[in-house]
N, C-alpha and C positions, 0 to 999 in steps of 0.2 A: 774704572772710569765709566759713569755711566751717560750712554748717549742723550737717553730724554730722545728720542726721534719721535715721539708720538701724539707730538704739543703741535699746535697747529702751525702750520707754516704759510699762512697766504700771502705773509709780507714778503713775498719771495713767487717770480714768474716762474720759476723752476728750481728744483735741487737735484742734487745726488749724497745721499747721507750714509756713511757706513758704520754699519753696527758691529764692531768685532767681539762683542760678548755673545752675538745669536751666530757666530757660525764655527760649524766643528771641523776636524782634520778634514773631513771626506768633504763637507762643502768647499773649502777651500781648494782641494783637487779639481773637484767640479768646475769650479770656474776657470781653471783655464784651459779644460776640453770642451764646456758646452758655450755659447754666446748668452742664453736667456738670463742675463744681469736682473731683469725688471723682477722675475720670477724666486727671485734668491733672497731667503727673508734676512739676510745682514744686508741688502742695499736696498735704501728706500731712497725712492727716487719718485719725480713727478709725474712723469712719462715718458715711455719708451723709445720715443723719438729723442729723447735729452739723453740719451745712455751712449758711450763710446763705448760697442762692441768688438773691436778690434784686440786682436791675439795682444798689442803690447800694452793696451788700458785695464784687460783681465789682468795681465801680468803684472803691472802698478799695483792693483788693486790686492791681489795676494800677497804682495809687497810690503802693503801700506796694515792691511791685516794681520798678517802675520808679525810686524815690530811693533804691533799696536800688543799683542797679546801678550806677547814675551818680555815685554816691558812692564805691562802691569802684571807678572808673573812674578816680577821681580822686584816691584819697588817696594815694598817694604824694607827687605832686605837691603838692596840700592840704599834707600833714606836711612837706613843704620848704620851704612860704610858711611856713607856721606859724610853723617854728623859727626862719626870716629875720627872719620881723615881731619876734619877741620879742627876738630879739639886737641887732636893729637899735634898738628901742625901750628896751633897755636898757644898750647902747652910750650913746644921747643924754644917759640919765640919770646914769651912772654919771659921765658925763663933765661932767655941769652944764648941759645944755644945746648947742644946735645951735653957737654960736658958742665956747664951751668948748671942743666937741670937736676944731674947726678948730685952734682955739689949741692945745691939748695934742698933738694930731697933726702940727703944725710945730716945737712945740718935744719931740718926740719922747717925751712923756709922756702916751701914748694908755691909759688905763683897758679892757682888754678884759673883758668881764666874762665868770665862768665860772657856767654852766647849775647847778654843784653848793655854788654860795655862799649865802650867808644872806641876799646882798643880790642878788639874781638877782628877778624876778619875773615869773610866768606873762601872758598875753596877757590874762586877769581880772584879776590880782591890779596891774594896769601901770591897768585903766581904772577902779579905787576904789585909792589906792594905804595908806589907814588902814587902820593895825592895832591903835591904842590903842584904850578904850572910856571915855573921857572923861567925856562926856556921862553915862554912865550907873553907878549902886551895884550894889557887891550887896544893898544891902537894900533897893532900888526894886524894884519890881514890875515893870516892862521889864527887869529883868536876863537873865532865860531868853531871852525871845526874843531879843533884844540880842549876846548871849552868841554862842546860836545860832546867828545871821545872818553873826556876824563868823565864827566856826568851820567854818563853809559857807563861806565864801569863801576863809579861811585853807585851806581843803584842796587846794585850786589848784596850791600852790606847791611844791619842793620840802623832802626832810625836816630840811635845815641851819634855811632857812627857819622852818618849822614848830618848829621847839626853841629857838630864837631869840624868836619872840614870845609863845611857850606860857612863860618861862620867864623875861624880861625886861620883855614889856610887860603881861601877864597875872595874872605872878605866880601862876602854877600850875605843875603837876608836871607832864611832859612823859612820858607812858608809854608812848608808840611809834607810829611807822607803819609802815605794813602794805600791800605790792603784791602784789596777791593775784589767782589764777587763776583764771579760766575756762573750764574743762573741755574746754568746746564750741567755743571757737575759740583753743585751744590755746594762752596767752598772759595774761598780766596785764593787763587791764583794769581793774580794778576797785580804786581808793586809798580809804584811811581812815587818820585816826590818830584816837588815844584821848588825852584829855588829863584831870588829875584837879585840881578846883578844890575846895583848903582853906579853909575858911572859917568860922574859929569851930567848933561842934557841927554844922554841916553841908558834906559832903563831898557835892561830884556830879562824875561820873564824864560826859565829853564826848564822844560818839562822832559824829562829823561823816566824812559821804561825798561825796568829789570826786564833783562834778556831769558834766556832759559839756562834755569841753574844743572850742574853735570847730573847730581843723583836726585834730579826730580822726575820721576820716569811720568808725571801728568803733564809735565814743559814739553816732554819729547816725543807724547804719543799727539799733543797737537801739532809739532813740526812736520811729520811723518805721516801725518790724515792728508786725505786728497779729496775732503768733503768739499763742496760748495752748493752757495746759496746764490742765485742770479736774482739781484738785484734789480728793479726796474730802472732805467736810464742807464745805471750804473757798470752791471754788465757779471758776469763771474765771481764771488769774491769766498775767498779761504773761510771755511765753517768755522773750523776750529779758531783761526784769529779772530774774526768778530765775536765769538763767545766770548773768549779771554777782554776784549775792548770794553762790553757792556752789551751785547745784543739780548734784547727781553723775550722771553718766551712768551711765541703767540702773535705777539707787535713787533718783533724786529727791532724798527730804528725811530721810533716816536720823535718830534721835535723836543717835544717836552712829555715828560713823566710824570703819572701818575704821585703824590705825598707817600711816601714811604716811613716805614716804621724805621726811625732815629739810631733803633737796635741793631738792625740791619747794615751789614759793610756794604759803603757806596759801590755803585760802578762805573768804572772806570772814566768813560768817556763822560760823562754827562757832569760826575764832582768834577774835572778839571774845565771843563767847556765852563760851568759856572765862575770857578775862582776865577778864572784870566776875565772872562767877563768885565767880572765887578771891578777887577784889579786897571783894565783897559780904561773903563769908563772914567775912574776916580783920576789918572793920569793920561793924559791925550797924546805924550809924548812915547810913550810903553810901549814896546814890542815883544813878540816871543818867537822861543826857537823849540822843536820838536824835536828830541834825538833817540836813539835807544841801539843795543847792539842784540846781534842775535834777534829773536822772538822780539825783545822790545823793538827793533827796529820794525817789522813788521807793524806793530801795534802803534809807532808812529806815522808812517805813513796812512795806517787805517784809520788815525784818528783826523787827519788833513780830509781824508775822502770824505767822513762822515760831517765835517764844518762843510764840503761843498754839497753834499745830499743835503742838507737842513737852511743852506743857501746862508750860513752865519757870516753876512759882509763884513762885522766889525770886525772881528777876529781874523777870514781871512788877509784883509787889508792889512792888517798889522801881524801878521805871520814875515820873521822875516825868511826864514827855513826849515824845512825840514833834512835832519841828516841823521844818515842810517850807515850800520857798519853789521857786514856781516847778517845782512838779511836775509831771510826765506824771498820765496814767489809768493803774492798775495792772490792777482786775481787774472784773468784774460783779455783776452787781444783788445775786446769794448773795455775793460775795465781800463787797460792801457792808455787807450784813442782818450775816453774820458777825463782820466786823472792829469794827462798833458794838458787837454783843452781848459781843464780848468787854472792848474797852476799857472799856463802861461796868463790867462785871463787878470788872472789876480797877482800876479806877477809875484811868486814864490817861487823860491829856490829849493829844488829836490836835488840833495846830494846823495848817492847810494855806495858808498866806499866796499870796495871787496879789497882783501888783500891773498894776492897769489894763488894759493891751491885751498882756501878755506873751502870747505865741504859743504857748509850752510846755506849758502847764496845759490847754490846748483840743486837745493831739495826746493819743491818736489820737483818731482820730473818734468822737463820742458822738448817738446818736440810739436813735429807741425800739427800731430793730432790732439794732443795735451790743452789741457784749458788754463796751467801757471805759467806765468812770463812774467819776465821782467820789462821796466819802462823808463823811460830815463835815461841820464849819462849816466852811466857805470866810469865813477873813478878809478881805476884798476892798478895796484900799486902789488912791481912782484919783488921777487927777494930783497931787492937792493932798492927799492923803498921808490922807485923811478914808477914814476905815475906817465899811466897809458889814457886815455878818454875812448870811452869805446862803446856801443850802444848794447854788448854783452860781453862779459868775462868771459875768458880760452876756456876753452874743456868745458862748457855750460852747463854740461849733465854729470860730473865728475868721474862717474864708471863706466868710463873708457879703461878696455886692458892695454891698449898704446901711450895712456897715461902716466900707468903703473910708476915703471920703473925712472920716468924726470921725474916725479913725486917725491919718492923714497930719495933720489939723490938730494935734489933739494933738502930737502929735512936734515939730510947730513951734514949741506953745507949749513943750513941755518943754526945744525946746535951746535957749530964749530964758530959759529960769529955769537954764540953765547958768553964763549970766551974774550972775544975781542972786542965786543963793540963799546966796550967803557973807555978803549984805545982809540979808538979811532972818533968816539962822538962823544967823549966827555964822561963823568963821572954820575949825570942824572939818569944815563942810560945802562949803568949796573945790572945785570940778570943775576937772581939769587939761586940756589942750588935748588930748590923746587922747582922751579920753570926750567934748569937744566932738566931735570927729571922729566919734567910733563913734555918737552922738547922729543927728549928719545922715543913718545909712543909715538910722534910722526916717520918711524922709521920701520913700523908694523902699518899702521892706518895716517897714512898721508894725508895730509887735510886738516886733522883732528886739532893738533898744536897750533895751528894757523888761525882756529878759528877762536882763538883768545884774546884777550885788549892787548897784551903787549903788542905787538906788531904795527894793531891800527894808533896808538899811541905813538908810536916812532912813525906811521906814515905818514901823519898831519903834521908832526913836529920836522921832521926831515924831509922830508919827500916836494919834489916843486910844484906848487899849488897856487903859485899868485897868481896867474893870471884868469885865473879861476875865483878868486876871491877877495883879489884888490879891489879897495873901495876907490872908485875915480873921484 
């Protein structure tokens, strides 16, 4: 993964940029015996005065280096489990099962499945395999989040997929997906599709962002970067997120962009700020909702910050929310101060759903000297699906060793409610023996299983949220 840190950055009062391709074992040492950051040619920074030399930002920074390395060490490999796990796991499916498959491969009527079918499903989308939304109205008050949640996970999968349940089980308008480019490491990372939900006098416009997929090791060396770009007014904001959203090398965040060659995969923020656009304009009754889980969730809320940098009023006015599940930290204490002032301005609803010990919501590191925080209510919903309101999730930073050991217990009781919860809350909420399985790593790495859509699915569906979301 190539930084690109050599492109001009004036659209930015300051950075901090790190290069973990320019630095070897022994620089890595280096840094957390000596302070001189500015002097270390893997961090390119503005100036000196914008550098936290303190023992535990050296230490982030080794941190954040060192998983940045070992990951793109690996991913090739990583993306060849990956695709094996998902073939193999959708092989068993397609086929009925392990003893199925035996049968159909003796009598020569083996089911291969293909990556570009409607019935194909991502390595998320295989350990929650619901796509209906049953349980839930549109005229409940859990509809948005609900909606939401399933739309975040729905973005997982491929676009056959995606048209299929936008369009059959939804019963909405399927208005595209979008594989879109980032600049910076030259390459598509970054999924979204738009879906438009008719409903009577109210029309809302869905825009949901693929999260970070498990063996993508470029989704997880930007989770793990602790870059930022300070923004003027704006304040701090995540390097790596804004790449992934559409940030232009050289320009930053233009209002408008430059004709682009047709050949070229859009980016992100700029094709969808378009489509609602036009989609707003043609109906005055239209709203939309911004969701994403994981990384998408991030990439949602950056894409709300970037309508209020560009000061886009039709759009905000008609934003009904933004709702995020299992999100990173985007940006600092100003980026904070500003994103409230403005949402409340425009009166948008920022929902940030954590559930329980998920790991994601606590990267990167947040302390008094740290420049990531969170802003917002924090809906904080733990085992038992009981929603707390809280202005940050417990264990913030999640590696605490006083942690540890609720963690690991937790997990055990959750994979023991894997067995039971189709008893206790009905038959839509069935766990399939995969998700038992991906369950049990929470009982080595606490957190990990948590930070999956089943959970947040059951917390929107289960979980008491009306007064949070009743319409008066």
């Amino acid at each position: 993964m190539a930084s690109n840190c050599n492109c001009n950055k004036s659209f930015a009062n300051s950075y901090m940029l790190l290069k973990p391709e320019d630095a070897g074992f022994f620089d890595l040492l280096r840094v957390l015996i000596y302070r001189n950051l500015s002097q270390r040619k893997f961090v390119d920074s503005h100036a000196e005065d914008s550098l936290d030399e303190s023992l535990g930002h050296r230490w982030l920074i080794f941190l954040s280096i060192l998983a940045q390395k070992l990951l793109q060490l690996v991913a090739k490999p990583l993306s060849l489990f990956g695709t094996c796990v998902e073939f193999l796991i959708n092989l068993v499916a397609l086929n009925g099962g392990v003893f199925s498959l035996v049968f159909n491969f003796l009598r020569g009527k083996l089911v291969l499945p293909d990556p570009k079918s409607e019935k194909y499903l991502s390595f998320v989308g295989n350990l929650d395999v619901r796509v209906k939304m049953d349980p839930v109205q549109r005229e409940d008050y859990k509809y948005y989040p609900a909606l939401s949640m399933m739309a975040s996970k729905a973005s997982y999968e491929n676009e056959a997929f995606l048209k299929t349940t936008v369009e059959d089980y939804w019963n909405m308008e399927f208005v595209g997906f979008f594989n879109c480019l980032n600049e910076y490491q030259g390459k598509t990372t970054t999924q979204v599709f738009i879906a438009l939900d008719k409903h009577k006098d109210r029309h809302t416009y869905v825009v949901a962002f693929r999260g970070t997929e498990p063996f993508d090791a470029d989704a997880w060396c930007t989770d793990v970067d602790i870059s930022w770009y300070e923004i003027p007014g704006v304040g701090r904001l995540h390097g790596g997120f804004m790449k992934a959203l559409g940030l232009q090398k050289n320009v930053g965040w233009p209002k408008e962009i430059e004709e682009r060659d047709k050949n070229l995969p859009p980016l992100a923020y700029y094709v969808i700020r378009d489509i609602l656009k036009k989609g707003l304009r043609e109906n005055d009754k239209a709203k939309f909702i911004v969701t994403g889980h994981s990384l998408g969730g991030a990439l949602a809320i950056l894409f709300g910050t970037i309508l209020c940098l560009h000061d886009e009023t039709l759009l905000l006015e008609r934003l009904e929310g933004i709702y995020t599940f299992g999100q990173p930290r985007v940006g600092d204490e100003a980026y904070a101060k500003y994103m409230r002032q403005k949402l409340k301005e425009h009166c948008v609803r920022y929902c940030r759903f954590v559930y329980c010990n998920d790991l994601v919501p606590r990267l990167p590191y947040d302390d008094k000297e740290m420049m990531f925080k969170h802003f917002g209510t924090c809906l904080f919903f733990n085992r038992r699906y009981e929603l707390e309101v809280l202005e940050e999730q417990p264990n913030k930073n999640y590696f605490s060793p006083w942690c540890v050991i609720p963690m690991m217990l937790n997990a055990l009781l959750e994979l023991i409610r894997s067995f039971v919860i189709v008893y206790q809350s009905g038959p839509y909420y069935k766990e399939g023996w995969f998700l038992f399985a991906f369950r049990t790593i929470g009982l080595i790495i606490p957190g990990l299983p948590a930070h999956g859509p089943q959970d947040y699915i059951n917390s929107t569906l289960l979980g008491s949220i009306e007064k949070h979301f009743k319409v008066e």
